[in-house]
N, C-alpha and C positions, 0 to 999 in steps of 0.2 A: 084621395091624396094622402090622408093620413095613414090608410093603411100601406102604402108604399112607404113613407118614413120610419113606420115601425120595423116593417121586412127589414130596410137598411141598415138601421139600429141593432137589429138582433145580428145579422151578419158579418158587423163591425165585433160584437162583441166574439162571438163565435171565432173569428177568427185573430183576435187578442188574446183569447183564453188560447187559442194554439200555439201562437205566439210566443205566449207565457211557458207553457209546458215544454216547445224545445228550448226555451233559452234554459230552463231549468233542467233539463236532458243534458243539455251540452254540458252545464256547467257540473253536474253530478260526473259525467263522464272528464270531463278537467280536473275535479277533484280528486277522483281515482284514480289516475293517473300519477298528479300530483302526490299524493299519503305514499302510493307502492314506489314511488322513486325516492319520497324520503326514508321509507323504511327500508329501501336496497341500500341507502346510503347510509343510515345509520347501524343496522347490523351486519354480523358476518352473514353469508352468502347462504350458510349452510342452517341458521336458525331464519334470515328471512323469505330464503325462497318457499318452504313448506307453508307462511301465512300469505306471500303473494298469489299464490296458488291456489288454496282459501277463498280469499275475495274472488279470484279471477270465475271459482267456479259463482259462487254466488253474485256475480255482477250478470252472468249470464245466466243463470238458473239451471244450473248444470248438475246433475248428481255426481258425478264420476270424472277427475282433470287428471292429466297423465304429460308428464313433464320430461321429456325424452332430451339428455345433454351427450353431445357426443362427445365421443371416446378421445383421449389425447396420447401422447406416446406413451407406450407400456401399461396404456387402462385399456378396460374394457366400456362399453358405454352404459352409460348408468339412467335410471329410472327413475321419478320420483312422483308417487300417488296418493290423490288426497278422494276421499269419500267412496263409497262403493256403486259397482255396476248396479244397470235393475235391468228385466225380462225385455220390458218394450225401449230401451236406450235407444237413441238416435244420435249419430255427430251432430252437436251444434255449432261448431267449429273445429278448423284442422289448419296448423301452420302450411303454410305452402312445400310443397316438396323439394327436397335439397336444403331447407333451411338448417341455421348450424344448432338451431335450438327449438326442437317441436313440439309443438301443445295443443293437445287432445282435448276436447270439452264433448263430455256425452251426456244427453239427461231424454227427457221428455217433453220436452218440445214444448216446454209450458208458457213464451212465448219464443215471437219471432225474432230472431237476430238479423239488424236491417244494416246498411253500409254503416251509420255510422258507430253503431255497436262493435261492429266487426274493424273497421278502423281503430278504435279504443283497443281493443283485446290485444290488436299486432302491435300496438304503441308498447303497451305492456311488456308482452311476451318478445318484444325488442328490447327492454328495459331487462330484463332477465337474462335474456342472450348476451346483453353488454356487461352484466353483473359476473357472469359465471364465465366471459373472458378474461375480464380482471382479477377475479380473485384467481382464476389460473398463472395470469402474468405474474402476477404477485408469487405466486407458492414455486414458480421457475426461477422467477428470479430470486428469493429469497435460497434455494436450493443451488443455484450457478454463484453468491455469498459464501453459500457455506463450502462450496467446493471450491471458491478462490480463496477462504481464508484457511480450508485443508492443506494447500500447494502453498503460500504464504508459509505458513508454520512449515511445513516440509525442507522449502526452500530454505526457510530461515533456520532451521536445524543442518542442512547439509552445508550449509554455508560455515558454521558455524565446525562443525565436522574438517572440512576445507581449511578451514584456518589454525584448527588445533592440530592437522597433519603438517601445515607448514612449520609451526612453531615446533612441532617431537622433531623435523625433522634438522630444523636451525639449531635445539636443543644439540640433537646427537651430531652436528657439526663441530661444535662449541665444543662438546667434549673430544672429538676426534680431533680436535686442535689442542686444545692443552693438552691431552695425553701425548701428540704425535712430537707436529712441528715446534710447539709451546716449549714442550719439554728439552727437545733436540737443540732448539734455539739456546734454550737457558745453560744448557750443557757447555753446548759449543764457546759462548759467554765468556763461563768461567775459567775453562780449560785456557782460553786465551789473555784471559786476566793473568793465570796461574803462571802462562809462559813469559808472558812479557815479566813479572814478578824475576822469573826466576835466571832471564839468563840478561839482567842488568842495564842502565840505563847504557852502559858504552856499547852496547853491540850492535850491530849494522843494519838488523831486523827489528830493532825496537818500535822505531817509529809505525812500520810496515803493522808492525803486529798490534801497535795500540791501536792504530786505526782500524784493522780489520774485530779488534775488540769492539771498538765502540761501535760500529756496523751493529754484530752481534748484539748489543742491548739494544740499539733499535728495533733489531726488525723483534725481538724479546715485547718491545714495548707494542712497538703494533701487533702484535698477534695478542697480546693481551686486548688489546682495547677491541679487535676485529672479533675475538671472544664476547668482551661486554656487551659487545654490537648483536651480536648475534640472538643472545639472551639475556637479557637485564634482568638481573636477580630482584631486583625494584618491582619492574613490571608486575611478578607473580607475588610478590610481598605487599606494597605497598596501591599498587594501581598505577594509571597513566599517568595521572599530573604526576605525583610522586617523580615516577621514573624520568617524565619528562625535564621536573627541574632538577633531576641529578645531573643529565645529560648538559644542560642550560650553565650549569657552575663550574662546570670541566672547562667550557668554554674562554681561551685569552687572547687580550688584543682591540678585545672591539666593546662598544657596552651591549649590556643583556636583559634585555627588558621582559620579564616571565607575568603573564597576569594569567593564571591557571586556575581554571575554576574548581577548587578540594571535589563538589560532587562526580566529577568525573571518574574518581576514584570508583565510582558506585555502579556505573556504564555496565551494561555487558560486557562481555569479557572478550567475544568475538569484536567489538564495536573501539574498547577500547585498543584491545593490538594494532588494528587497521589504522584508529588516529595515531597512535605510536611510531607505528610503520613511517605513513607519511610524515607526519614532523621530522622523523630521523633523516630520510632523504632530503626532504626542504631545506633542512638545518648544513647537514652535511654541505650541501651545492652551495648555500650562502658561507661559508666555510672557506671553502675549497676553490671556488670561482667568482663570487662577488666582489671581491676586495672591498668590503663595507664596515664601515666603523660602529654601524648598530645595526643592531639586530632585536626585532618585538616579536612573540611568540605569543599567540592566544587562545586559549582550548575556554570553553563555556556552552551549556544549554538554552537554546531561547523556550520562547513558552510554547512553542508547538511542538515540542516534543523533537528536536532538532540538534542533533551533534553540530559543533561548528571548530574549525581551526583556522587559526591567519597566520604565517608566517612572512613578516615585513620586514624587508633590508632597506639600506640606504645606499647599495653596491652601485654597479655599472650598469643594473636595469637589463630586463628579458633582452630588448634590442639585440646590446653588448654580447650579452650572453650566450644567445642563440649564437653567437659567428663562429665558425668553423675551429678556430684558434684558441677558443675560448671554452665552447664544449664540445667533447665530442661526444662517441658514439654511446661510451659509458652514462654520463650525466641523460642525455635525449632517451637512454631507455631508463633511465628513475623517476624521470619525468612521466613516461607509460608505466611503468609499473604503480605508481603513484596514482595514475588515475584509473586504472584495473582493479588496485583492491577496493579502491573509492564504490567502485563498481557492485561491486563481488556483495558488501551493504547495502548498493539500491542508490547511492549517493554521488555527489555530484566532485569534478574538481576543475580550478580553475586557475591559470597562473598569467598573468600579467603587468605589466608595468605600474610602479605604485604612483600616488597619488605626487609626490615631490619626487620623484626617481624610484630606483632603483627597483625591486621586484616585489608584487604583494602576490602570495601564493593562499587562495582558499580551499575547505574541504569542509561539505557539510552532509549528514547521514541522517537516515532516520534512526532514532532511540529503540528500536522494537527489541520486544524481549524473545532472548533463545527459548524454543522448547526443550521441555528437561529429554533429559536421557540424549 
């Protein structure tokens, strides 16, 4: 009877001690596991995969690991090997075939590699395959970056190009009107000043002729101001706001409320013509078709880097405005033009009914700097 208890005894312990030794298996092989995923995560791909490779051969007793990564567009497929062949090598393991990431272990057989070893190693040599995705995603997308912020700059250069051919070409308008019609105009003018002077208040044609005189300074004065319009000597002197509150002081009739932010002056140059642009139109319409007795203008930066304008009347309101009678074909395309060159920046425009009436007209851009040349 006792020696049946002892047998027992020993076979309990026997089989504790096994016990013992896979739970410490397992958990060695959890360990390794664990360390090679934190060292894929803590280094670049390219300094940890040569020591994951390392352990993977010495977790198997491998002399010789061979790290096969395939090829991606425009590579060729690359190799990576840690320790040297020997005479009698045997595979101790081999990734499955077709896999995106194949790992070679050859040594001598010095022991067996059982399921749960060979589970461990593909845990691994999965942890590598997902290592060496990512750092690919990463170097595509960091290179699809650097080609969006190539066309970015490009675009923003051509843009920028676009706008200074508009402006030579408003420039050489402005000139061909004062030299052409400006000039003709002012002739015409005086010549009729000159007549009506000379042949006396009694004569039959006087009236006729002061009248067609004073025509004459007219259309004089508009073509003068259809000149300023065209190119604001401010503009290229002084900056937008500048230019804007010259435009804002010409202004009679109604009150005029300017809060202009001086840095605008400092804006791109492409950035500021375009707020230019639009205020002039906005201004212009509240002008011309609002019948509003004030009028608020507001250029300023917010902190995200963000051009902003508001142009608020106290007129008859978008409503009114849209009616047929009221604007036509002229005004609804400075309205599109207005939001084209909005455009042309990347920026936004908006025009709508204000808060107590009449019309609040937005326009906001990003601040981005031209490339030189």
């Amino acid at each position: 009877m006792e020696h049946t208890i002892d047998t027992t005894h020993s076979l309990d312990v026997a089989e504790m001690r096994a016990l013992y030794r896979a739970a410490e298996a397992r958990a060695a092989r959890l360990r390794f596991i664990i360390e090679t995923r934190s060292l894929l995560d803590a280094e670049a791909f390219e300094t940890a995969a040569p020591e994951v490779l390392s352990r993977l051969a010495d977790f198997a007793g491998a002399a010789l690991a061979t790290l096969s990564f395939p090829a991606s567009q425009g590579e060729t497929r690359t190799q990576l090997t840690i320790g040297r062949p020997t005479g009698n090598g045997a595979i101790l393991f081999a990734s499955e075939e077709g896999a995106a990431l194949c790992l070679t272990l050859t040594g001598a057989k010095a022991r067996a590699i059982d399921a749960d070893d060979r589970q461990t190693l593909e845990v691994v040599a999965g942890q590598l395959a997902d290592a060496c995705n990512l750092e690919r995603q990463a170097a595509e997308k960091q290179a699809l970056l650097g080609d969006l912020e190539r066309q970015r700059s490009e675009l923003a250069a051509l843009v920028a190009q676009l706008i200074q051919a508009q402006e030579q070409e408003r420039q050489r308008v402005a000139l061909d009107l004062h030299d052409g019609a400006a000039q003709l105009a002012a002739g015409l003018s005086y010549r009729l000043q000159d007549l009506a002077a000379r042949i006396g208040e009694a004569h039959a044609l006087k009236p006729d002729i002061d009248q067609l005189a004073a025509l004459a300074r007219h259309s004089v004065a508009d073509l003068r101001a259809a000149i300023a319009d065209l190119r604001p000597p401010e503009l290229d002197d002084l900056g937008v706001a500048a230019a804007l509150r010259t435009r804002l002081d010409a202004i009679d009739g109604m009150e005029v409320i300017a809060d202009l932010d001086a840095g605008a002056d400092r804006w791109p140059a492409s950035t500021g013509i375009i707020f230019y642009r639009v205020a002039q139109e906005a201004i212009t319409n509240v002008v011309k078709h609002a019948e509003a007795s004030r009028l608020v203008v507001r250029l300023f930066e917010d902190g995200a880097g963000q051009a902003h304008l508001e142009v608020i009347d106290d007129g008859k309101g978008i409503g009114e405005a849209r009616h047929p009678e009221v604007q036509g074909r002229g005004a609804r395309l400075g309205i599109a033009g207005m939001r084209e060159r909005l455009a042309l920046l990347g920026g936004r425009f908006e025009i709508g009914a204000g808060a107590s009436g009449g019309t609040h007209v937005r326009a906001a851009a990003p601040l981005t700097q031209e490339a030189a040349g």
